[in-house]
N, CA, C and O atoms as CSV, one atom per row, in Angstrom:
chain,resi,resn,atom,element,x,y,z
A,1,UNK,N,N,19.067,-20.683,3.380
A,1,UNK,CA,C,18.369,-19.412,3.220
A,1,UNK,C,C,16.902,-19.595,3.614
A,1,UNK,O,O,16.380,-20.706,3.708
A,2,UNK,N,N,16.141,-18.210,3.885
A,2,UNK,CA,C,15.046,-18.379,4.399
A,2,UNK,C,C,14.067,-18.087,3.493
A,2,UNK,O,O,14.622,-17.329,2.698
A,3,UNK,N,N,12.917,-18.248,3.140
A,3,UNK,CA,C,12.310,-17.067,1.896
A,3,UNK,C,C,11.335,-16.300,2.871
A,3,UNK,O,O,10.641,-16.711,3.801
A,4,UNK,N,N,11.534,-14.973,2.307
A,4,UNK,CA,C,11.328,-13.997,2.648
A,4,UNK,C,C,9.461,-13.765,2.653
A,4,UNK,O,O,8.787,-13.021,3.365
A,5,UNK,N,N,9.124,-14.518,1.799
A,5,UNK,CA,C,7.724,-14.641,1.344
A,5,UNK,C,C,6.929,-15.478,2.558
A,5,UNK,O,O,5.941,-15.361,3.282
A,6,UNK,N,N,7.862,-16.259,2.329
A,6,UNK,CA,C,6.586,-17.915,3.079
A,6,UNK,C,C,7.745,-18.295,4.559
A,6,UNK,O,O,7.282,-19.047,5.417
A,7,UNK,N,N,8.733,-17.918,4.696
A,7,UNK,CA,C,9.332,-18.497,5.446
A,7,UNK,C,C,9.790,-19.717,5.895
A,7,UNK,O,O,10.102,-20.019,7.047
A,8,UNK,N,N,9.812,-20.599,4.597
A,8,UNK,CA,C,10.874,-21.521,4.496
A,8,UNK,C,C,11.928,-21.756,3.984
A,8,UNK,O,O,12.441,-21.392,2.926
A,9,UNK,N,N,12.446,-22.806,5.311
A,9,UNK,CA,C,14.070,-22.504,4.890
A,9,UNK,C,C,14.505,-23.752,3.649
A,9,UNK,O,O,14.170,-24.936,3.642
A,10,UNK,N,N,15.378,-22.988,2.627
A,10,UNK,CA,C,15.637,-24.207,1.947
A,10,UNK,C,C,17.786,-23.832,1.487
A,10,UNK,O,O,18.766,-23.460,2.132
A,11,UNK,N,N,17.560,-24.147,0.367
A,11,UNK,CA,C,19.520,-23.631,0.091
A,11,UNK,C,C,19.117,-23.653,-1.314
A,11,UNK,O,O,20.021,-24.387,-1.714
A,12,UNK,N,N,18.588,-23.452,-2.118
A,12,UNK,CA,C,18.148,-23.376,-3.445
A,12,UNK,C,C,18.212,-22.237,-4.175
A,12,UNK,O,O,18.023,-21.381,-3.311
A,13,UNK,N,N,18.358,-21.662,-5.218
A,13,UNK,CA,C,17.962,-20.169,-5.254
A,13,UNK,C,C,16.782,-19.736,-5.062
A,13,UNK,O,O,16.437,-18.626,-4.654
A,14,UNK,N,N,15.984,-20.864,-5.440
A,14,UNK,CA,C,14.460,-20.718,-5.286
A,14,UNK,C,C,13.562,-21.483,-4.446
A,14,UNK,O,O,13.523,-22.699,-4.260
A,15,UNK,N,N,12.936,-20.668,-4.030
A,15,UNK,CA,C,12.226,-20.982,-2.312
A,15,UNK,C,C,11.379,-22.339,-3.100
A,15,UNK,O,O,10.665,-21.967,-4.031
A,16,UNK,N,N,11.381,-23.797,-2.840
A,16,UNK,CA,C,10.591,-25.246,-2.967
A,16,UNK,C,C,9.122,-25.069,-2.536
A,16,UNK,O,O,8.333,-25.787,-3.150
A,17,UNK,N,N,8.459,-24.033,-1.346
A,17,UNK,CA,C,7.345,-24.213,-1.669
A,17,UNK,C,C,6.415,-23.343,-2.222
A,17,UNK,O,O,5.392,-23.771,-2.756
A,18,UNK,N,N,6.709,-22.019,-2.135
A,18,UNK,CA,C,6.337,-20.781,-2.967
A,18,UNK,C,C,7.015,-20.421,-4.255
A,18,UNK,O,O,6.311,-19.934,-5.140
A,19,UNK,N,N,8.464,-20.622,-4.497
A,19,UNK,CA,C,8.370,-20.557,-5.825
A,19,UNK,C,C,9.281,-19.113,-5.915
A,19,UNK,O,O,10.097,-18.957,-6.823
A,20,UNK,N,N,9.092,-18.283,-5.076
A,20,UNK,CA,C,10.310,-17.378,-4.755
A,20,UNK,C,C,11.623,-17.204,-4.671
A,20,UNK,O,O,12.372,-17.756,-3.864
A,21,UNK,N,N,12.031,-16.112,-5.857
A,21,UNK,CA,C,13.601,-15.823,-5.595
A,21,UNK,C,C,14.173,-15.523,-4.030
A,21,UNK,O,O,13.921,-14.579,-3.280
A,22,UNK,N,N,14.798,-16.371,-3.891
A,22,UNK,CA,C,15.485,-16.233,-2.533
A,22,UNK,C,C,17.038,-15.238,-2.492
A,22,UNK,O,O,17.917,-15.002,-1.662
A,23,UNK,N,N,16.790,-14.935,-3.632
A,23,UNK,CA,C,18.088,-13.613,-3.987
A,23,UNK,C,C,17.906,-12.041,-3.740
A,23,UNK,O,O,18.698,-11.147,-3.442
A,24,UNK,N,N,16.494,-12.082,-3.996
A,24,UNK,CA,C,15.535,-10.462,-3.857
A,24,UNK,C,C,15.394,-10.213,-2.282
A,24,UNK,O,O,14.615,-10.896,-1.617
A,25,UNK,N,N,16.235,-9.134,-1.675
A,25,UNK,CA,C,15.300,-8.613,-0.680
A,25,UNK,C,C,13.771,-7.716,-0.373
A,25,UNK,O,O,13.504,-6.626,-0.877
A,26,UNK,N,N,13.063,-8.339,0.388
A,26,UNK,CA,C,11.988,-8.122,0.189
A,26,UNK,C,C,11.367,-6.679,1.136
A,26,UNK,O,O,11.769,-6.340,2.249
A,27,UNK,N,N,10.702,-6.258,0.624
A,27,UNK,CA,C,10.244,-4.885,1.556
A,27,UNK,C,C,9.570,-4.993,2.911
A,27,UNK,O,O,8.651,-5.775,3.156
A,28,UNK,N,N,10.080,-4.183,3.722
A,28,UNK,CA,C,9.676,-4.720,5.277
A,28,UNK,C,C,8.834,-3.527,5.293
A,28,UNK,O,O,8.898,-2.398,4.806
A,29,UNK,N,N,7.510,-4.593,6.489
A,29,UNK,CA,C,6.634,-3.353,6.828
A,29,UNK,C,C,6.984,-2.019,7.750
A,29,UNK,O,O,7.802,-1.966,8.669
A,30,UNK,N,N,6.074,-0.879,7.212
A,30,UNK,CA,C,6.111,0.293,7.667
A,30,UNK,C,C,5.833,0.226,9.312
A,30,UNK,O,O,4.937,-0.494,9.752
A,31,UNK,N,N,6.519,0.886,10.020
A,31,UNK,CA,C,5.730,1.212,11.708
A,31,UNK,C,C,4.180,1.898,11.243
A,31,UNK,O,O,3.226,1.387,11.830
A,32,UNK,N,N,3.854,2.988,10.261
A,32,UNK,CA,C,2.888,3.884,9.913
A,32,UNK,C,C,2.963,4.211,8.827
A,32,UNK,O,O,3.983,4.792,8.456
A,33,UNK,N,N,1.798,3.926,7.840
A,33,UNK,CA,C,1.628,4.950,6.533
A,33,UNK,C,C,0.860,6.000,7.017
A,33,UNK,O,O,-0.065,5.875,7.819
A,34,UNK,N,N,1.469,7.616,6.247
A,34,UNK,CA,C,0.619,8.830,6.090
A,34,UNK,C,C,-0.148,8.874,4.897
A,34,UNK,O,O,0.294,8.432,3.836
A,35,UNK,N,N,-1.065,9.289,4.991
A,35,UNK,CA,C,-1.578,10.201,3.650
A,35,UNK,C,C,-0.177,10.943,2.969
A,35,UNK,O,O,0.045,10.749,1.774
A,36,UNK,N,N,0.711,11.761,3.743
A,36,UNK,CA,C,0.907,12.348,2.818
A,36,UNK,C,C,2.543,11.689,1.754
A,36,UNK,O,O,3.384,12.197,1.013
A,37,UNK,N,N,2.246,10.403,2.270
A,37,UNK,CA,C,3.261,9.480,1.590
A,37,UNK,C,C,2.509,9.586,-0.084
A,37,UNK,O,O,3.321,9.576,-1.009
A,38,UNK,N,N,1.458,9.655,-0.342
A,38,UNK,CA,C,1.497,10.052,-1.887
A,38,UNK,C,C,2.198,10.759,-2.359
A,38,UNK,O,O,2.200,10.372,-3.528
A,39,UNK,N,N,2.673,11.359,-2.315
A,39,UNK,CA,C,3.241,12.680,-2.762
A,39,UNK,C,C,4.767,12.181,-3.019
A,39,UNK,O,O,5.662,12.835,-3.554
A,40,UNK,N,N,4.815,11.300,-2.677
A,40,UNK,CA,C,6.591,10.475,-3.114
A,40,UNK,C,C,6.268,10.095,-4.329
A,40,UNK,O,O,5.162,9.850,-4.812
A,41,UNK,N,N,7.712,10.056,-4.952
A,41,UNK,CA,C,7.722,9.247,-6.658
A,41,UNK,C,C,7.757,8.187,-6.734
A,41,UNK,O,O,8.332,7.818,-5.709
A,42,UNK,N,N,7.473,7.239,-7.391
A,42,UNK,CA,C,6.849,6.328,-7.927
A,42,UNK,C,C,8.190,5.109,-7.588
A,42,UNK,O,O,7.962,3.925,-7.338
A,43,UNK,N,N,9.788,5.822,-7.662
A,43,UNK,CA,C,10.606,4.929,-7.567
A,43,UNK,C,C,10.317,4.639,-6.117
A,43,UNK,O,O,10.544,3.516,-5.664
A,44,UNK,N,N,9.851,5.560,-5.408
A,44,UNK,CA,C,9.829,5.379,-3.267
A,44,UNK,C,C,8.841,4.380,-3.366
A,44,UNK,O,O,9.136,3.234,-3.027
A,45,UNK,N,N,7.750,4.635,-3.766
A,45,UNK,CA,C,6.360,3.965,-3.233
A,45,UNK,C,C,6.297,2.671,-3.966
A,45,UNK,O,O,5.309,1.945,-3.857
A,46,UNK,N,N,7.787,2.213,-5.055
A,46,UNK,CA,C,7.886,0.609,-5.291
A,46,UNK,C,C,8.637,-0.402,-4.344
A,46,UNK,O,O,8.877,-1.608,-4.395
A,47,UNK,N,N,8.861,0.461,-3.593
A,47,UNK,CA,C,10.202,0.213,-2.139
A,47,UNK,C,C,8.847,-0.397,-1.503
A,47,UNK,O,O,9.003,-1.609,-1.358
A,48,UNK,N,N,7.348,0.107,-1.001
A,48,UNK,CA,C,6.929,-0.018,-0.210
A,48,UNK,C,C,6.224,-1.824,0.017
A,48,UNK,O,O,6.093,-2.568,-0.955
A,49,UNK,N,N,5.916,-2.175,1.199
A,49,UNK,CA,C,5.607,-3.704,1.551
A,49,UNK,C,C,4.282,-3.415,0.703
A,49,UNK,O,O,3.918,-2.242,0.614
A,50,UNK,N,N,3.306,-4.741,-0.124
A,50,UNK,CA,C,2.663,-4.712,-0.477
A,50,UNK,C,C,0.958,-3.988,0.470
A,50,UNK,O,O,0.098,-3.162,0.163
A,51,UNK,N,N,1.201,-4.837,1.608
A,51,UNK,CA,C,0.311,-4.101,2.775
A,51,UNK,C,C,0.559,-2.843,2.820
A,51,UNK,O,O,-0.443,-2.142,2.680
A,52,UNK,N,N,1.543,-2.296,2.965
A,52,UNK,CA,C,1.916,-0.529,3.530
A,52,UNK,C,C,0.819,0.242,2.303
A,52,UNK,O,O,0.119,1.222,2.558
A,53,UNK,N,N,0.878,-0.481,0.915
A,53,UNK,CA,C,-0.027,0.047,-0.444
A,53,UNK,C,C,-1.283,0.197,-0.109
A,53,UNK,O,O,-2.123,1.068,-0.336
A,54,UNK,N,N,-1.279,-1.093,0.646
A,54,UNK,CA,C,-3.078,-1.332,0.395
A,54,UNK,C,C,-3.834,0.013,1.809
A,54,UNK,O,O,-4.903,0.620,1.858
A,55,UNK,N,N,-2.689,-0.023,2.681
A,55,UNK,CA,C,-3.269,1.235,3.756
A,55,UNK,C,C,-3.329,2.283,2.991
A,55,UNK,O,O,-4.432,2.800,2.812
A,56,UNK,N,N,-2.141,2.843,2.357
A,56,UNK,CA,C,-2.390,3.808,1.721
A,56,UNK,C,C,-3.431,4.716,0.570
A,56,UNK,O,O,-3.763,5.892,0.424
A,57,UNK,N,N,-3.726,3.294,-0.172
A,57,UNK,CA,C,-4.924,3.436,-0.959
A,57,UNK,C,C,-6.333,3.604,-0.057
A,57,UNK,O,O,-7.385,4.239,-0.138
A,58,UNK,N,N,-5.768,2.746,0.752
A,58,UNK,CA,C,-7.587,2.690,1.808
A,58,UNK,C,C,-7.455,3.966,2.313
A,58,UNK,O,O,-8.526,4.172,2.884
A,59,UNK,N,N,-6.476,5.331,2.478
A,59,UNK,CA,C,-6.478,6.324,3.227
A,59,UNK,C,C,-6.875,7.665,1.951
A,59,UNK,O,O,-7.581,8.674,1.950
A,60,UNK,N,N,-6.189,7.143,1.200
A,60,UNK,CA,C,-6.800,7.747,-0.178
A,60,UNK,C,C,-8.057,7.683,-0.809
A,60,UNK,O,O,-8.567,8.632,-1.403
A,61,UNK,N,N,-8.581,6.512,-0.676
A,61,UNK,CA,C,-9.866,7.001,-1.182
A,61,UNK,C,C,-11.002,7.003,0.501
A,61,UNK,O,O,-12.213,7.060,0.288
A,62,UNK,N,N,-10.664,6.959,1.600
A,62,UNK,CA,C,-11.479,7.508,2.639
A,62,UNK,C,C,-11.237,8.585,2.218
A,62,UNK,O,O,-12.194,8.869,1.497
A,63,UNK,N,N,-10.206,9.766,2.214
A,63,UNK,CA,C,-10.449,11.210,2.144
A,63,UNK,C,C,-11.320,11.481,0.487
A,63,UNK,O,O,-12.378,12.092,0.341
A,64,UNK,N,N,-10.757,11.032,-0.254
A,64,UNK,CA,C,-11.944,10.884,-1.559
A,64,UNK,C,C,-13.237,10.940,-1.774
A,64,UNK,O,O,-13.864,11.469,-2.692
A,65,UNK,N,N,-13.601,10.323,-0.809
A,65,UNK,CA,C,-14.884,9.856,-0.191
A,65,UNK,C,C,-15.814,11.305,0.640
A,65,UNK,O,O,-16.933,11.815,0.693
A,66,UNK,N,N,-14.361,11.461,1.201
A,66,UNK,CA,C,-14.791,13.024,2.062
A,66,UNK,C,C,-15.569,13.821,1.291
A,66,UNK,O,O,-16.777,14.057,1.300
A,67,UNK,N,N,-14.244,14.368,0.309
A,67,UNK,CA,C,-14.274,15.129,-0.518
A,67,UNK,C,C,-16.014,15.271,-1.543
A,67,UNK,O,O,-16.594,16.248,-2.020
A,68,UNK,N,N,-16.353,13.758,-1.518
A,68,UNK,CA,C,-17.283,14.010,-2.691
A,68,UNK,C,C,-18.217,14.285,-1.746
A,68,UNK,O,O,-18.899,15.287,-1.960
A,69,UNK,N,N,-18.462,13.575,-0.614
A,69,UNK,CA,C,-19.336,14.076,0.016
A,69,UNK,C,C,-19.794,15.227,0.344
A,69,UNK,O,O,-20.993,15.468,0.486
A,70,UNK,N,N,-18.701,16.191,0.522
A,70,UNK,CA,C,-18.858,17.434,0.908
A,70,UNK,C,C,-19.210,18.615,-0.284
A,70,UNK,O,O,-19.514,19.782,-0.034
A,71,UNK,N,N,-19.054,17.827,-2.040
A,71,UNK,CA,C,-19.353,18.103,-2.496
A,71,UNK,C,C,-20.421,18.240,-2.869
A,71,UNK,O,O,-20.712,19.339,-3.340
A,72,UNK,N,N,-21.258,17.370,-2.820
A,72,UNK,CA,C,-23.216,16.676,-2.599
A,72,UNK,C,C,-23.651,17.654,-2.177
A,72,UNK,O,O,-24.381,18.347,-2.886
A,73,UNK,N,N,-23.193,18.181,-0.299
A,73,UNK,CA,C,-23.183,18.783,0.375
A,73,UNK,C,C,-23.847,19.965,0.222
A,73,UNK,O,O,-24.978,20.272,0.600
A,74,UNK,N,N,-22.865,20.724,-0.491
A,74,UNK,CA,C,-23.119,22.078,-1.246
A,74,UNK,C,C,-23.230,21.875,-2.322
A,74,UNK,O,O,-22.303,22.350,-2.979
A,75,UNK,N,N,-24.166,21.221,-3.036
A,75,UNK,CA,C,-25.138,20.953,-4.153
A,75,UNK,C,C,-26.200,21.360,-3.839
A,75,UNK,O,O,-26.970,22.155,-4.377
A,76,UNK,N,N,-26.266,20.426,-2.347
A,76,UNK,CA,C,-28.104,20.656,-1.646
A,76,UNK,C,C,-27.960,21.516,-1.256
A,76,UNK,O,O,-29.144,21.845,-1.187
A,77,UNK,N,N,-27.244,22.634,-0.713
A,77,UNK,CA,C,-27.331,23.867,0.035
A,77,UNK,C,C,-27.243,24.651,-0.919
A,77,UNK,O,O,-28.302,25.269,-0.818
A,78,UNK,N,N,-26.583,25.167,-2.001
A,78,UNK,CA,C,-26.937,25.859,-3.197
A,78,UNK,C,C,-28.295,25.656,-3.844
A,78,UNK,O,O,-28.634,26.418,-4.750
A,79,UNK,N,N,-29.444,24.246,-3.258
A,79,UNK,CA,C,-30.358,24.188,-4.236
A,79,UNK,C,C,-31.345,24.666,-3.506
A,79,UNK,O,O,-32.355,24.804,-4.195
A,80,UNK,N,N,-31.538,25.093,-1.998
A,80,UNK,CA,C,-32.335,25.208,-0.930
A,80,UNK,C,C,-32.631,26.991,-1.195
A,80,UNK,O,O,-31.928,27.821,-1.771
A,81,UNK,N,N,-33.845,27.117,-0.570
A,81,UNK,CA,C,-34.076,28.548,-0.333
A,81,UNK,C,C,-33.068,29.491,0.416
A,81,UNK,O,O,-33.338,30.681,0.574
């Protein structure tokens, strides 16, 4: 068997140099995360590769980011003559 983690091959249940169940299939990466992959339940988005998360969060709080900004925005323009 191969482990899915580190990619060595051993016949063990458990991968010898990482330490990994070699019984678990592991989540393969996405071609593309959307934004609007939030919006899935919680059982989908435990399916996802640990990387596919970390895009997703980084796409989540860029628009976050938007958002407050544009809030500032029209703070200062409500405070102007």
């Amino acid at each position: 068997m191969i482990c899915s983690y580190c990619g060595t091959e051993g016949s063990a249940e458990i991968c010898s140099f990482c330490g990994a169940s070699l019984n678990i299939e592991r989540p393969k990466l996405k071609e593309f995360v959307v934004l609007e992959d939030i919006r899935k339940p919680f059982n989908e988005l435990a399916c996802y590769h640990t990387y596919d998360l970390l895009v997703l969060l980084r796409l989540v709080r860029k628009e976050r980011t938007k958002a407050y900004d544009l809030m500032l925005t029209l703070q200062k323009a409500g405070k102007s003559p």
